[in-house]
C-alpha positions in Angstrom: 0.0 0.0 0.0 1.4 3.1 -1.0 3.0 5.6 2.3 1.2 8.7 2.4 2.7 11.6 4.7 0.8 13.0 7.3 1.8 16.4 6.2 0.6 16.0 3.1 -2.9 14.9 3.2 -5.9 15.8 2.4 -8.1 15.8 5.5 -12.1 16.4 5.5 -13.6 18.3 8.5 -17.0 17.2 10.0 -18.9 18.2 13.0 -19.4 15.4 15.3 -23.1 14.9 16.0 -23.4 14.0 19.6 -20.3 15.4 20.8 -20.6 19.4 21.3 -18.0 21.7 20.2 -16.3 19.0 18.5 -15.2 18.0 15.0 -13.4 15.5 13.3 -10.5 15.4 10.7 -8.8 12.9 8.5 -7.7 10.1 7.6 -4.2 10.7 7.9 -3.0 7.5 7.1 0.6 5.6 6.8 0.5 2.3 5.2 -2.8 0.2 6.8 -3.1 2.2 9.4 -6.0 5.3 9.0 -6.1 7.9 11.9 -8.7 10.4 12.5 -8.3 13.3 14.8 -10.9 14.6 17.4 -10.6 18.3 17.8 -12.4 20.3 20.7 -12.5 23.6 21.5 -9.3 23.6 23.9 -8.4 23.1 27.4 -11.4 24.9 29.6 -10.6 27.8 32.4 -9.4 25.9 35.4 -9.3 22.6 33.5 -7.6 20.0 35.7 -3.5 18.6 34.9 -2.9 14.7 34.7 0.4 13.4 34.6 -0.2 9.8 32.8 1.9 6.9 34.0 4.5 6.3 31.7 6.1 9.8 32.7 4.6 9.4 36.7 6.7 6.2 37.2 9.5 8.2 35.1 9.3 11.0 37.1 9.1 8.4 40.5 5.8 10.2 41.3 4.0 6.6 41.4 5.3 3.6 42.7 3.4 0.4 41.0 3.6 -2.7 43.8 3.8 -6.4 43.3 1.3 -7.4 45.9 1.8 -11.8 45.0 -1.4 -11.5 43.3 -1.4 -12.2 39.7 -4.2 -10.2 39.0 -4.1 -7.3 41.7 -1.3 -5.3 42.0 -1.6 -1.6 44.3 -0.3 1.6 43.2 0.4 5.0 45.3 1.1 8.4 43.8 4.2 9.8 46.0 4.1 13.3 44.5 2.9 16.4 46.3 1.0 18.0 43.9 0.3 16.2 40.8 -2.6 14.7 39.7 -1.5 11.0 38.0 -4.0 9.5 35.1 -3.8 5.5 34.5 -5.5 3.6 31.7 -7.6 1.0 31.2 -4.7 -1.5 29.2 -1.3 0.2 30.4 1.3 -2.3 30.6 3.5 -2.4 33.8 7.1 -3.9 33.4 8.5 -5.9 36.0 7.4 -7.3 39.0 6.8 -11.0 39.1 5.7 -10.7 36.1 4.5 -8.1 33.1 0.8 -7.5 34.2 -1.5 -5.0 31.5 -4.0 -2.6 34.3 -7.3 -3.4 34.2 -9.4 0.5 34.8 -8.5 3.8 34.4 -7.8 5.5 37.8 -7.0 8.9 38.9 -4.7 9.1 40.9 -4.5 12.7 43.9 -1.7 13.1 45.6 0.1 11.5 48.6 -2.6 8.8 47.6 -1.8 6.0 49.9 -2.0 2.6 48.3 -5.0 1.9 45.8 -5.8 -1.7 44.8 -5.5 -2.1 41.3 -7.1 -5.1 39.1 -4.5 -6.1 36.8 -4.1 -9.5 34.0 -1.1 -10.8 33.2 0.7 -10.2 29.9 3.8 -12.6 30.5 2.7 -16.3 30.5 4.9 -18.3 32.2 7.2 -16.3 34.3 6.7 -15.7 38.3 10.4 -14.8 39.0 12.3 -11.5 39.3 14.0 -11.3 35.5 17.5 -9.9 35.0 18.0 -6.6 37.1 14.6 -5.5 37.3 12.7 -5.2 40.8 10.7 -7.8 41.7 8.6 -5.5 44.2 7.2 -3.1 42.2 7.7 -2.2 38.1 9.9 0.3 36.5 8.2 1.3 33.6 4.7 1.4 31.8 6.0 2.3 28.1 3.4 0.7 26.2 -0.1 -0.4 26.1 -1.9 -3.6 24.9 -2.2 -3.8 21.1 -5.0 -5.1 19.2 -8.6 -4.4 19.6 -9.5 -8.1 20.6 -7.2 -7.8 23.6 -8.4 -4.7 24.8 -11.8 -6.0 25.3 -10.3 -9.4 26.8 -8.9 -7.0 29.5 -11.8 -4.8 29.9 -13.9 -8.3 30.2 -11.9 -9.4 33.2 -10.9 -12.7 31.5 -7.3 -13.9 31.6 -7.9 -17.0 29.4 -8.6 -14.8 27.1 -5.9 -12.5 27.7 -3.7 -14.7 27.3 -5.0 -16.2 24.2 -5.3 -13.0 22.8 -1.6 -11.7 23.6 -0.6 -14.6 22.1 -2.1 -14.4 18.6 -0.8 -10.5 19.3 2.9 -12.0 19.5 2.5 -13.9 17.1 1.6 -11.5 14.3 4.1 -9.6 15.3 6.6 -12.0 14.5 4.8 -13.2 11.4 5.0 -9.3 10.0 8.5 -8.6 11.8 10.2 -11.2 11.8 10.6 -11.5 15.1 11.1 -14.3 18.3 8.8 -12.9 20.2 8.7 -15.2 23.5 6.3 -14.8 25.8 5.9 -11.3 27.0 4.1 -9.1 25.0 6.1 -6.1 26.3 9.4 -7.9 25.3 7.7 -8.6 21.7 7.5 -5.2 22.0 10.4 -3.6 22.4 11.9 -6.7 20.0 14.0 -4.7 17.9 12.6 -6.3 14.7 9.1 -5.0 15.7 10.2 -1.4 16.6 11.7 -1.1 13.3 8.3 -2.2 11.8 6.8 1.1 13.3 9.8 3.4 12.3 7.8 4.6 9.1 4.3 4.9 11.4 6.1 7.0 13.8 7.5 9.3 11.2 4.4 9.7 9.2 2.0 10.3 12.3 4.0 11.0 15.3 3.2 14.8 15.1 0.1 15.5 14.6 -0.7 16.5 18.6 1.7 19.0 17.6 0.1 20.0 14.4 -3.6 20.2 15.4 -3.2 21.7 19.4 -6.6 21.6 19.6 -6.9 17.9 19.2 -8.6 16.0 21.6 -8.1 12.2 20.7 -8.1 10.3 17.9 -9.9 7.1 16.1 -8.2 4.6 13.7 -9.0 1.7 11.7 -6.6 -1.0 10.4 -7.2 -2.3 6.7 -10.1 0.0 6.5 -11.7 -1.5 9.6 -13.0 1.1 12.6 -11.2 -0.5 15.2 -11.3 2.1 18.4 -10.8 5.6 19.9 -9.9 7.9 22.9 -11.0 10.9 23.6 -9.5 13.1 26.8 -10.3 16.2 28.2 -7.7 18.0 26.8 -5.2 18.7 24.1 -2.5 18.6 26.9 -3.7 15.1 28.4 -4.0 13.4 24.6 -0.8 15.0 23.3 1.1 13.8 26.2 -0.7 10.4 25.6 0.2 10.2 22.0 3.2 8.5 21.8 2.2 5.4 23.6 -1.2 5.7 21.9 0.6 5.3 18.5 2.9 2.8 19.5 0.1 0.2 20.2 -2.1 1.6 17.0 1.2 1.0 14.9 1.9 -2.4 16.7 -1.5 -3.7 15.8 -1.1 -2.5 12.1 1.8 -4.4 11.9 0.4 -7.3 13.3 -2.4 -7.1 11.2 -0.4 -6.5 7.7 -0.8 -9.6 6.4 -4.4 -9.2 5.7 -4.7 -9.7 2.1 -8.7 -8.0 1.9 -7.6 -4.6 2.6 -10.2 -1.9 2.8 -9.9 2.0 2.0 -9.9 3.9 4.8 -13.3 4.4 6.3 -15.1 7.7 5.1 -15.4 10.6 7.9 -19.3 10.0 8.1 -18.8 6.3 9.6 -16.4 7.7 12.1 -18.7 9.9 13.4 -21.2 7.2 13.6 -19.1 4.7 15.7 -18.0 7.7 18.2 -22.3 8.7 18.6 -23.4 5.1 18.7 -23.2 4.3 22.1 -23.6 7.7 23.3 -27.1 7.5 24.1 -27.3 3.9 25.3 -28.4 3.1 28.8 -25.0 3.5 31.3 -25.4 -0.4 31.7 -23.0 -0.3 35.1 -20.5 2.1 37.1 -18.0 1.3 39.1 -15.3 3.6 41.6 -12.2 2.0 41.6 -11.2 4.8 44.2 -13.2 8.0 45.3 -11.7 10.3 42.7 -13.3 8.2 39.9 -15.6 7.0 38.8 -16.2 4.4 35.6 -19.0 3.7 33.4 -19.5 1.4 30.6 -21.9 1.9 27.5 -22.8 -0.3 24.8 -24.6 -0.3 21.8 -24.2 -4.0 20.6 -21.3 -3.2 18.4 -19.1 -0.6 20.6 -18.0 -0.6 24.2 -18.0 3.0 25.4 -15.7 3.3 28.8 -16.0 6.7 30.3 -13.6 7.9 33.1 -14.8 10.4 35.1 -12.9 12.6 37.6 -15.6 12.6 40.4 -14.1 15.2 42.4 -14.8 17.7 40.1 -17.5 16.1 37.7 -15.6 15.8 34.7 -14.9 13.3 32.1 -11.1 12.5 31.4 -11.5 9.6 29.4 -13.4 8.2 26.7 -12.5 4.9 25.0 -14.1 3.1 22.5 -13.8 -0.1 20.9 -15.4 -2.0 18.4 -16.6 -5.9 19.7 
């Protein structure tokens, strides 16, 4: 498939129907990967900062603990000040083993420890591995790739977790090349596979920076609406981008050898699959800790995840995924 620039393209603009004050643009699209944009109308007076993970555990302003249970870990924001954001699907490295988070979670300040659901992502492993810590995890870099994993670790089900990382793995090594093992973080950061996402990362990797008022972002792979997230603000999404891409990319590659590509869906059926499950019944909610609160929407064909900040009533964090 021919490489198209980012840069370059020709992108449509079209007002999202459900969602006010926004609009969407694209596709901007490298190889079989198509990305649409989300663009709002820009971070709101007295909008709310969230450091995400990956730069939290960076920074050593949250400390993710090996608790002995495969699928609960605890985590504790250390920091002062900051606010710390965690996704539904973040991978932590380390531990006992790699584990992939289960809800998103806002995390205040000097938080104390917070139970944490969490899957495994490492079959096979329950030992401290080379000179990593084997109490807590040292880095959350990436999160899980493909659309039918995401939903295996929204559904709670680490059968299928680990059924679905390992068809993950394994098209990563059919398309790269690549021994993957049995961690999907290690398959990864497999040098074979990052160099598979060089020409992604070149042809996408700056459009946060491009369109400041972006907001999130849908894809599809091979023409297929696969999922979105939508944050607060431009601030939140931009500094969630790069992980973001990295799994989008991943899962592209994965996915290459799909011989019945599509084009890249038009912007009309975007909008549709962001609206769909908008105005479906919140089927449950749940408070992983008193700062948030999490519902869940569906509409059959979509699983909606809000994230709301219930301190202060506003939603962080929409995902999407189509089942």
């Amino acid at each position: 498939m021919r490489t198209l620039s980012a840069s370059v393209l020709s992108t449509s603009i079209f007002a999202l129907g459900a969602l006010a004050g926004q609009r969407l643009t694209g596709p901007y699209t490298h190889e079989n990967l198509s990305v649409y944009l989300v663009h709002g109308d820009g971070a709101k007076p007295g909008a709310k900062k969230y450091l995400p993970l990956e730069q939290a555990i960076e920074k050593k302003a949250v400390v993710v603990h090996e608790t002995g249970n495969v699928n609960q870990l605890s985590i504790e924001n250390v920091s002062a000040d900051t606010d710390v954001f965690v996704q539904s699907g973040d991978i932590v490295k380390g531990g006992q083993q790699d584990r992939a988070l289960v809800t998103d979670l806002i995390l205040p300040p000097k938080s104390g420890k917070i139970p944490i659901s969490a899957f495994c992502v490492e079959e096979g492993r329950w030992s401290k591995r080379g000179n990593e810590a084997v109490q807590n995890f040292n880095a959350s870099a990436n999160q899980v790739t493909t659309k039918e994993l995401k939903l295996a670790v929204k559904g709670k089900d680490q059968s299928k977790v680990w059924a679905e990382v390992a068809k993950a793995r394994a098209g990563l090594g059919v398309a790269a090349g690549a021994a993957t093992g049995t961690s999907m973080q290690l398959a990864l950061e497999d040098g074979r596979v990052t160099k598979s996402l060089v020409g992604y990362r070149k042809a996408l990797s700056a459009l946060p920076r491009r369109h400041p008022d972006a907001i999130g972002f849908a894809y599809a792979v091979n023409g297929e609406i696969n999922s979105a997230d939508v944050y607060a603000t431009p601030e939140l999404f931009a500094a969630m981008w790069p992980k973001l891409l990295e799994s989008s990319a991943a899962e592209a590659v994965a996915k290459s050898a799909v011989k019945d590509k599509k084009p890249a869906p038009a912007a009309r059926a975007i909008d549709t699959f962001l609206n769909a499950p908008v105005a479906a019944a919140e089927s449950k909610a749940t408070h992983p800790n008193k700062r948030t609160k999490v519902a869940t929407k569906e509409d059959g064909k979509i699983l909606l995840t809000e994230a709301e900040d219930a301190g202060h009533g506003a939603v962080v964090h929409r995902s999407y995924v189509a089942k």
